[in-house]
MIKE-945190 format. One record per residue (C-alpha): z negated, x, y; residue in three letters. Coordinates in steps of 0.02 Angstrom, whole numbers, plus 32768, in hexadecimal, padded with zeros to 4 digits. Layout:
<recs>
ZXYAla;...
</recs>
This chain:
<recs>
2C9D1722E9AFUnk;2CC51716EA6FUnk;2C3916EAEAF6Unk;2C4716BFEBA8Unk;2BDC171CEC25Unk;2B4B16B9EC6FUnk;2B651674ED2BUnk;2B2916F6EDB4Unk;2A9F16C8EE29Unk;2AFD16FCEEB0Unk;2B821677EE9BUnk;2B0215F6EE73Unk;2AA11629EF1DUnk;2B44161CEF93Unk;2B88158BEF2FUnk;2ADF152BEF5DUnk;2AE6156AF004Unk;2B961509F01DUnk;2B751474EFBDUnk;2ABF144BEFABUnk;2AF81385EF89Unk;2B8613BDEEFFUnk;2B111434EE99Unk;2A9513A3EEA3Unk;2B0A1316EE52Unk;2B6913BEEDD2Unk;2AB413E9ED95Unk;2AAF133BED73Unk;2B57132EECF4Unk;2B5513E7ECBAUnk;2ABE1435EC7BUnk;2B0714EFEC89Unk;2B1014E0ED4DUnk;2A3914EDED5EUnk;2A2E1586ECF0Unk;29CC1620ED41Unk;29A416B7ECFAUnk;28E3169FED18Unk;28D01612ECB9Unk;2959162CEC37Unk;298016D2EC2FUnk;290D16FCEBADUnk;28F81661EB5EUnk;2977165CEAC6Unk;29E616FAEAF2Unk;2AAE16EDEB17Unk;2AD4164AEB7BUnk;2B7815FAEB5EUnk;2BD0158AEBD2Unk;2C0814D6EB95Unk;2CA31505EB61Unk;2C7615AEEAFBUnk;2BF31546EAA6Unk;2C5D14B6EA71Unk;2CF71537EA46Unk;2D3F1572E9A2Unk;2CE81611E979Unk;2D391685E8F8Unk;2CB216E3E896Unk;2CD01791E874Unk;2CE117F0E7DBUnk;2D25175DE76DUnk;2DDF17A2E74EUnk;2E1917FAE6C2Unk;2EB21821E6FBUnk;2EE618CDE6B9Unk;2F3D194DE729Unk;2FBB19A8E6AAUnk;30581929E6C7Unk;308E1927E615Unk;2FDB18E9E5CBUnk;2FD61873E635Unk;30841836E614Unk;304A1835E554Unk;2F9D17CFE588Unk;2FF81750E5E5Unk;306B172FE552Unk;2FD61710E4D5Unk;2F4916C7E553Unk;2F3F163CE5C8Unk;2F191666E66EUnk;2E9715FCE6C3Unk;2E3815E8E76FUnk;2D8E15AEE76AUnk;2D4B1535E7D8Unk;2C8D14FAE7FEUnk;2C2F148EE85FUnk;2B8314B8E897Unk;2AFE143CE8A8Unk;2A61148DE898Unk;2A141529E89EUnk;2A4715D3E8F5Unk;2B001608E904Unk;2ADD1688E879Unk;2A93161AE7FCUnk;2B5A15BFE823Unk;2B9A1657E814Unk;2B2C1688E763Unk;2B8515E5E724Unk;2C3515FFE752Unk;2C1116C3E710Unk;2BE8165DE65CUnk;2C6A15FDE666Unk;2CDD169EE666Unk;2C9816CCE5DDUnk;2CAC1636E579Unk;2D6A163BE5ACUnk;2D7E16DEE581Unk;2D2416ADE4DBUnk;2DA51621E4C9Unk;2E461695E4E6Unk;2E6C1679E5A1Unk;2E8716FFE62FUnk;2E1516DCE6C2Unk;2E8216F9E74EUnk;2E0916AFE7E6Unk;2D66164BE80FUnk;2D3315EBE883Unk;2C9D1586E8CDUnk;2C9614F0E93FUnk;2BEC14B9E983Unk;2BD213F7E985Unk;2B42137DE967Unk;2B9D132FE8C5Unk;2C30133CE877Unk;2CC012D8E8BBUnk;2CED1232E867Unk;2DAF124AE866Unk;2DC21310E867Unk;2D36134DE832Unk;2D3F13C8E8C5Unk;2D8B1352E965Unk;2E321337E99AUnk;2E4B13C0EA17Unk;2DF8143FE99DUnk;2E6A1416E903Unk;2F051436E972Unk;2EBB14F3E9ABUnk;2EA014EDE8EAUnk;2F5414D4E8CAUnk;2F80156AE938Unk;2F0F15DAE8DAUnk;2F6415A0E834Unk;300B15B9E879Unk;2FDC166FE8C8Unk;2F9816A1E81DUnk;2FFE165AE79CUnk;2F851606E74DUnk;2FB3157EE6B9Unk;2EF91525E6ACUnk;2E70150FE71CUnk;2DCE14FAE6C0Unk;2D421494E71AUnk;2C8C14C3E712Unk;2C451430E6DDUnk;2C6E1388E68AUnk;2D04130FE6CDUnk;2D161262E6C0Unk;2DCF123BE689Unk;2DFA11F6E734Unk;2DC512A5E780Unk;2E3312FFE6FDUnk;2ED5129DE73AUnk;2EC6129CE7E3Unk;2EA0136CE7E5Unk;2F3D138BE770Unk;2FAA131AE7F4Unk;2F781387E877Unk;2F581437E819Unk;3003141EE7C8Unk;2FBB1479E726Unk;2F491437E691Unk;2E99143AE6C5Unk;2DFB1425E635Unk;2D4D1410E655Unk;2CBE1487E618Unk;2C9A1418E56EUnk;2D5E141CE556Unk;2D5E14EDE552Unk;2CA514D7E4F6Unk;2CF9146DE471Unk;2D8614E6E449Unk;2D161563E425Unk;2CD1150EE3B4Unk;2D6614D8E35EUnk;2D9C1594E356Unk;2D0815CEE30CUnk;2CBD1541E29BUnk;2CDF1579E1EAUnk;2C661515E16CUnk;2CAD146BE140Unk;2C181423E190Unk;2C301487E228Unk;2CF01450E24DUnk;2CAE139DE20FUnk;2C4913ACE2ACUnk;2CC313ECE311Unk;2D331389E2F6Unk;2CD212DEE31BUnk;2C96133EE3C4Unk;2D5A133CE3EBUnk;2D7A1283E3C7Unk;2CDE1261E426Unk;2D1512C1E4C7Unk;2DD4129AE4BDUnk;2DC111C6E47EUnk;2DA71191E549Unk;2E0B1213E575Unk;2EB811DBE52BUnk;2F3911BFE5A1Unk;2FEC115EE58DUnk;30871161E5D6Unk;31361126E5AEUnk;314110E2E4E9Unk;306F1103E4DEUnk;306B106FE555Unk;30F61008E4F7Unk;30B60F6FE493Unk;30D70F4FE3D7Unk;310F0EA9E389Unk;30650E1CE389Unk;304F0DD0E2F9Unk;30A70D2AE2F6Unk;30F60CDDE251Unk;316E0D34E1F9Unk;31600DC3E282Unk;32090D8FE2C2Unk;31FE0D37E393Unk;316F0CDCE374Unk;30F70D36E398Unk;304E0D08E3D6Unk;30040D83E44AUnk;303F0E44E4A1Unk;2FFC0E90E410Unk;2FC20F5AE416Unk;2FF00FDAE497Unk;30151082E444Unk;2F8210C8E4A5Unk;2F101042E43FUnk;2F511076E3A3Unk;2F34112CE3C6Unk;2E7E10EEE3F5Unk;2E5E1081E35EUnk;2EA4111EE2E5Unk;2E221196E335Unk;2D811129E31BUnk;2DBE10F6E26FUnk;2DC711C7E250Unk;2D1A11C9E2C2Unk;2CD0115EE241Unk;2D0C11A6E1B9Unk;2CCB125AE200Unk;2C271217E219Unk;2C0B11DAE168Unk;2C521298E12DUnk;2BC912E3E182Unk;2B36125BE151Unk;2B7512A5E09CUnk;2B52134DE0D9Unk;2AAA133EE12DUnk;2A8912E1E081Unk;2AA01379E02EUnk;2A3C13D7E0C2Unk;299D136EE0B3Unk;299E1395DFF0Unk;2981143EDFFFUnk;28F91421E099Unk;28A213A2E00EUnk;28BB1441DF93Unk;285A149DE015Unk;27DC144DE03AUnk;27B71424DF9AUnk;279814D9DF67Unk;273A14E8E006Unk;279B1569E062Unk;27951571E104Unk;28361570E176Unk;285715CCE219Unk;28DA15A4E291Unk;293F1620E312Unk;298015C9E39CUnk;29B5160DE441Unk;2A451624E4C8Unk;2AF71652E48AUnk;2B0A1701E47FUnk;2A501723E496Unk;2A391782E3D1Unk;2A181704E364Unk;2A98173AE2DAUnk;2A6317E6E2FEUnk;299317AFE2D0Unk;29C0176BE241Unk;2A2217F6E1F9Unk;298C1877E22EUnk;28F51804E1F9Unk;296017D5E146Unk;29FE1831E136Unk;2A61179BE120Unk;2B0C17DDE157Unk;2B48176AE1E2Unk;2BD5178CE23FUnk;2B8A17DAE2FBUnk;2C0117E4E37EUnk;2BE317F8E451Unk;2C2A1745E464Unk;2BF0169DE494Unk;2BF41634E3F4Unk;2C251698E380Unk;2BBC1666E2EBUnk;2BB515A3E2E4Unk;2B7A1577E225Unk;2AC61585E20FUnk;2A8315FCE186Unk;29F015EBE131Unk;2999169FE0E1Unk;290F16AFE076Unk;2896172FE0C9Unk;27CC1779E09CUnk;2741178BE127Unk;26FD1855E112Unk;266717EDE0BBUnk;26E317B7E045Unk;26EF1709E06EUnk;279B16B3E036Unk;27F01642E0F1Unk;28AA161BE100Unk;28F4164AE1A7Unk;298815E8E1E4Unk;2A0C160DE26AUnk;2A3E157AE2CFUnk;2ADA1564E350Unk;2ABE159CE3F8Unk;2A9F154CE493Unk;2AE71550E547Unk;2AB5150DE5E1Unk;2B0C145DE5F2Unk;2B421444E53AUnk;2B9413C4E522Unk;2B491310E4DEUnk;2BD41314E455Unk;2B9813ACE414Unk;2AE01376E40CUnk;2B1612E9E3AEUnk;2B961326E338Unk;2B2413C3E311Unk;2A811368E303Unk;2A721376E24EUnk;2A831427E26AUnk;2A13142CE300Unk;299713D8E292Unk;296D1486E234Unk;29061494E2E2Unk;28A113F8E2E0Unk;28641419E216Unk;283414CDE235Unk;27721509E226Unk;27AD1570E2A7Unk;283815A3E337Unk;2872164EE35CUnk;28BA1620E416Unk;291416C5E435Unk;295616D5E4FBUnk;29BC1774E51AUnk;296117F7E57EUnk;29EB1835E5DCUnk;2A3417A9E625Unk;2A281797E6EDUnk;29D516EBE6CCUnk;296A16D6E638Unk;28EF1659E663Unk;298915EAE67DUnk;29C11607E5CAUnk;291215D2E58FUnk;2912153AE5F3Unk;29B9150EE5B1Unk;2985151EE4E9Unk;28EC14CEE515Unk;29511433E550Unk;29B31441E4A1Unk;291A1442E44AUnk;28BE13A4E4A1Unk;296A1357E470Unk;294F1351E3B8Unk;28A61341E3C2Unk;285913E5E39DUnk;27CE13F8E425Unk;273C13F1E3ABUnk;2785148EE353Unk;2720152EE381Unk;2794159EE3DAUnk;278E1670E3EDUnk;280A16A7E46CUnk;28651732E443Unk;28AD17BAE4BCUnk;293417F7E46AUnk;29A41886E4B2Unk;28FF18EBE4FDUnk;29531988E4F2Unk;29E31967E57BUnk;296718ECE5E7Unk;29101918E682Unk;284D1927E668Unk;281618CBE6EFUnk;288A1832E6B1Unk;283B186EE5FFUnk;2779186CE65DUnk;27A717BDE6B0Unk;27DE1769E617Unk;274F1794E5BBUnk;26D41769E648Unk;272416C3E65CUnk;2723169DE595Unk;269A1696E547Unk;26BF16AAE48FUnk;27581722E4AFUnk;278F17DDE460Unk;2814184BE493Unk;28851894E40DUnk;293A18E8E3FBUnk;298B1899E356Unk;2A13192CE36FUnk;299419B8E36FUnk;290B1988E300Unk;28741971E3A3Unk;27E51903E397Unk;282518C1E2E6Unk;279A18E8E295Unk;2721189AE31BUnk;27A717FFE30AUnk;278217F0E24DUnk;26BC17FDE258Unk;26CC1776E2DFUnk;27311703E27AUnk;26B71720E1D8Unk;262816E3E264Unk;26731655E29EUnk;26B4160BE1FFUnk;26321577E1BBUnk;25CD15B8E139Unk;258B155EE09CUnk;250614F7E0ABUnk;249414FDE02FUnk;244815ABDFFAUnk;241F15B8DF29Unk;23E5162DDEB5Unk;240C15F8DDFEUnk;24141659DD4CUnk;24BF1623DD04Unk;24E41638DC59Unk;255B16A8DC24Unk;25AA1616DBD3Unk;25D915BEDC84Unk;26181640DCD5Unk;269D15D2DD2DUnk;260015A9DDA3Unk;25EC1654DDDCUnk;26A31666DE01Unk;269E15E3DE64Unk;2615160CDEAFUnk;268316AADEE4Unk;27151640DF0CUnk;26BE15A9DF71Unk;262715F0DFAEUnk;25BB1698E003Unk;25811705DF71Unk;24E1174CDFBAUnk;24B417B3DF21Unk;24D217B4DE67Unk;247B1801DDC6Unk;24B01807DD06Unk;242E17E3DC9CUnk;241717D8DBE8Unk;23ED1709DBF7Unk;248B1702DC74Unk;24C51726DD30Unk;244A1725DDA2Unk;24AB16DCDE2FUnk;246516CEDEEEUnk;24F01673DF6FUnk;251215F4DFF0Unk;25691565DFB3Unk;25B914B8DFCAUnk;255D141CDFA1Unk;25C013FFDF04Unk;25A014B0DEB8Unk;24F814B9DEEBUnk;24E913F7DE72Unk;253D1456DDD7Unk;24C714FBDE01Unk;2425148DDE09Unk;24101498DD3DUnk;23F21554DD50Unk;23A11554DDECUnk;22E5155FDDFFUnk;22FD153DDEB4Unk;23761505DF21Unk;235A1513DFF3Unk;23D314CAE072Unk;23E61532E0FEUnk;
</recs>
């Protein structure tokens, strides 16, 4: 990014000396005129006049443009190539810059060739462009200079900013839920997952639709006989095309009420037999896939890409006190996801909110983690999972920096650092989990005939064995169990405590 040197006090000096009145009524309209180095210098570092700050700033590092002539030639034949644009708000120009880096990534993840990037600094987004007039034009120069087919806007546009930035940009432009969305739709591969999917879509694109030409051309009203007489204008192609997607919206939405049908079943199942369940949430790309396959060896696909496992798995898995708990993998998060998602994946998402217990895993050895956190967190308050106890999880400790590793686990309480890839701090992971997982509450000692024997197994099955004895009168049994056990144990039990 380019910076403009800070005024010298020289000039200032012999430009008051000249004209004491003008630097009076300047200091007045613009705020970069009564800078000195004494009182600003070493106040928030670089200074930037008016028009540096309020200028497009490319961000470095984002292309992917190859050097050897003939791959590219290949990549540009296969990829779209895209500049990214963002607005910053908030924050510091790097956190901007930490979000436009992500949003390489996720267009990289989605097939596209980030050619350029770049930044413009206002208090809010602008209501026709997203990015001002005057900006959008230097926009169109950078697209032109490139070669660029899309532009790809950090954040979400209305469908009157999406219009008026193609008309100027000359090339198709999509939003950050727009690129999200495909990605989805790529890697979705359950039934319920493209179900999902494909409801966010109709969601995003129903206010969306535009017309032009025969889409805006009227069909017969409905007068008798359907000859002239007809009674009103009757429906605009465009209306049709509306009415079609929320009779398929409907019909989605039903599909996937049949699904989480199916879904709560097998919760029902499982909390029936008393088993507890643990959910791993966390940040795209933060090692969630990768936990699951260490902690269970379930087999799912692990890649180094945002996304790419969206269908939630649920493994069987044993505590090292031998304690039976299902673990299941959930989709992940991103900062700003979109409210279509939240919706159409909330019977996913829901594996969160029934949980005994979350598994928030942030990834160690990204530049921003406690923005990750706060993100999932966000999620999670969504779906209403903020009563769940929660163990963050560090994953990646082997390529992270200690001190990030030190300040993480200062600032979270109930925190442990692991590395799913090479096997560190698993086995302090496990003991934690068998800790923090509700116990049974009601501790019994019973003598069960050999002739019930189904009550010991369950005993093994639902509840803590604590000790157990064969006798010649029948299995001395000594556990922590549920309620219900402990009233078909109370026969054989001299005495029966609740912890």
């Amino acid at each position: 990014m380019t910076s403009s040197s800070s005024p010298s006090q020289a000039a200032q000096r012999a430009f008051a000396q000249n004209n004491p009145e003008g630097l009076r009524a300047d200091a007045l309209m613009e705020e970069d005129v009564a800078w000195s180095f004494e009182i600003d210098g070493e106040r928030d570092g670089d200074q930037f006049d008016r028009s540096d700050r309020a200028a497009l700033r490319r961000v470095a590092g984002l292309s992917t443009e190859l050097e050897d002539v003939t791959e590219v030639e290949y990549r540009q034949l296969r990829l779209e190539r895209v500049v990214l644009v963002g607005v910053w708000t908030t924050g510091t120009s790097r956190d901007a810059e930490n979000s436009l880096a992500e949003l390489a990534a996720l267009a990289e993840t989605a097939g596209a060739l980030v050619l350029d990037g770049v930044i413009q600094r206002r208090d809010k987004p602008d209501a026709a462009t997203y990015i001002g007039s005057g900006k959008a034009n230097e926009l169109r120069d950078i697209v032109l200079e490139s070669g660029a087919d899309t532009v790809i806007c950090d954040g979400e546009l209305s469908p009157g900013q999406l219009i008026h930035l193609e008309d100027v940009v000359k090339v198709k432009v999509i939003d950050r839920t727009a690129l999200i969305l495909d990605i989805f739709a790529q890697h979705a591969k359950s039934r319920e997952g493209k179900a999902q999917v494909a409801l966010a879509q109709m969601q995003y694109m129903l206010p969306r639709l535009r017309g032009w030409g025969q889409s805006l051309s009227r069909q017969m009203g409905g007068g008798k006989g359907g000859g002239l007489a007809t009674r009103g204008p009757g429906e605009t192609k465009i209306e049709t095309d509306r009415r079609r997607i929320r009779e398929k919206m409907a019909k989605m939405r039903r599909e996937i009420a049949e699904m989480k049908t199916g879904r709560e079943i097998k919760r029902q199942e499982r909390r029936r037999n008393k088993v507890p369940s643990v959910a791993i949430a966390g940040y795209t790309n933060a090692g969630k896939s990768s936990l699951l396959n260490r902690l269970t060896g379930a087999g799912v696909l692990v890649e180094n890409a945002l996304f790419a496992t969206l269908d939630p798995t649920v493994r069987r898995a044993e505590t090292p006190s031998g304690r039976l708990y299902t673990l299941a993998d959930t989709v992940g998060f991103v900062r700003h996801l979109p409210h279509h998602l939240v919706e159409a994946f909330r019977s996913t998402m829901e594996e969160v909110g029934d949980s005994d217990l979350i598994l928030h895993v942030v990834d160690g050895s990204h530049p921003d983690p406690e923005e990750q956190l706060a993100a999932v967190r966000e999620v999670i308050r969504d779906v209403g999972a903020t009563n769940v106890p929660e163990i963050v999880v560090i994953n990646k400790a082997d390529a992270a920096d200690p001190l990030t590793l030190q300040r993480l686990l200062r600032i979270e309480k109930r925190s442990i650092a692991v590395s799913a890839r090479s096997g560190q701090g698993i086995e302090e992971l496990l003991a934690l989990i068998d800790e923090e997982l509700p116990r049974p509450s009601v501790e019994i000692e019973a003598l069960v005939p050999y002739t019930h024997g189904k009550l010991v197994a369950r005993a093994h099955a639902e509840g803590e064995v604590i000790s157990e004895e064969h006798t010649p009168e029948g299995t001395l049994l000594k556990a922590r169990v549920h309620e219900e056990l402990a009233a078909d144990l109370t026969p054989y039990v001299p005495t029966a405590t609740t912890a």
